[in-house]
N, C-alpha and C positions, 0 to 999 in steps of 0.2 A: 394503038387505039386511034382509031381514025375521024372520031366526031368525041368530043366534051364530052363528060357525064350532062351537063344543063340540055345540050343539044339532041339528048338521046330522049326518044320517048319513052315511057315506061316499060312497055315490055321489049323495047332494046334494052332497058337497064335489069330488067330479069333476067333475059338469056344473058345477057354480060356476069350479072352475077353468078350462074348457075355455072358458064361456061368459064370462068376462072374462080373459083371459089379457093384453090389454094395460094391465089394471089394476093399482096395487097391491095389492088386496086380493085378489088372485090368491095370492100372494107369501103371506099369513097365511094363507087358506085352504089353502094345500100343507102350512104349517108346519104346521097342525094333521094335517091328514092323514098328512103323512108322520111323526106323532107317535103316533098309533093301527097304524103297520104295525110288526107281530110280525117282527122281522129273525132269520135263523137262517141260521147260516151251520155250515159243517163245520168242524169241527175240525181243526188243526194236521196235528197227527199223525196221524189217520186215515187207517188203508190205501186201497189203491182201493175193494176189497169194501165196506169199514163207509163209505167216503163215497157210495159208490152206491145204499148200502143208505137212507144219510141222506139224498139227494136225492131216492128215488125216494119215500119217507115224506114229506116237502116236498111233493111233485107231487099227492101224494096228497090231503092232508090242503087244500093250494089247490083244486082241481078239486071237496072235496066241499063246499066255503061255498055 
């Protein structure tokens, strides 16, 4: 491995995952990955409106990285 899982940017750390997936170092590489994803979830209580209003602001704000 030639640069850090920290040093890689995200989709180096997919093809890395994808590309040794029978390795352990698969396994660090996700942890780190899955360490940089922004989780947002709705809220509890949230009507349907303000959860659909929050998913559809989710959809959004993925589709424009």
């Amino acid at each position: 491995m030639s640069k850090s899982f920290k040093d890689m940017t995200n989709n180096e750390l997919e093809r890395y995952i994808n590309d040794h997936q029978d390795d352990e170092t698969s396994e660090l590489a996700f942890m780190e990955y899955n360490s940089r994803l922004d989780w947002n979830k709705v809220p509890a209580g949230a009507n349907p409106e303000e959860e659909k209003r929050i998913i559809e602001d989710l959809i959004v704000q993925r589709t424009q990285k």
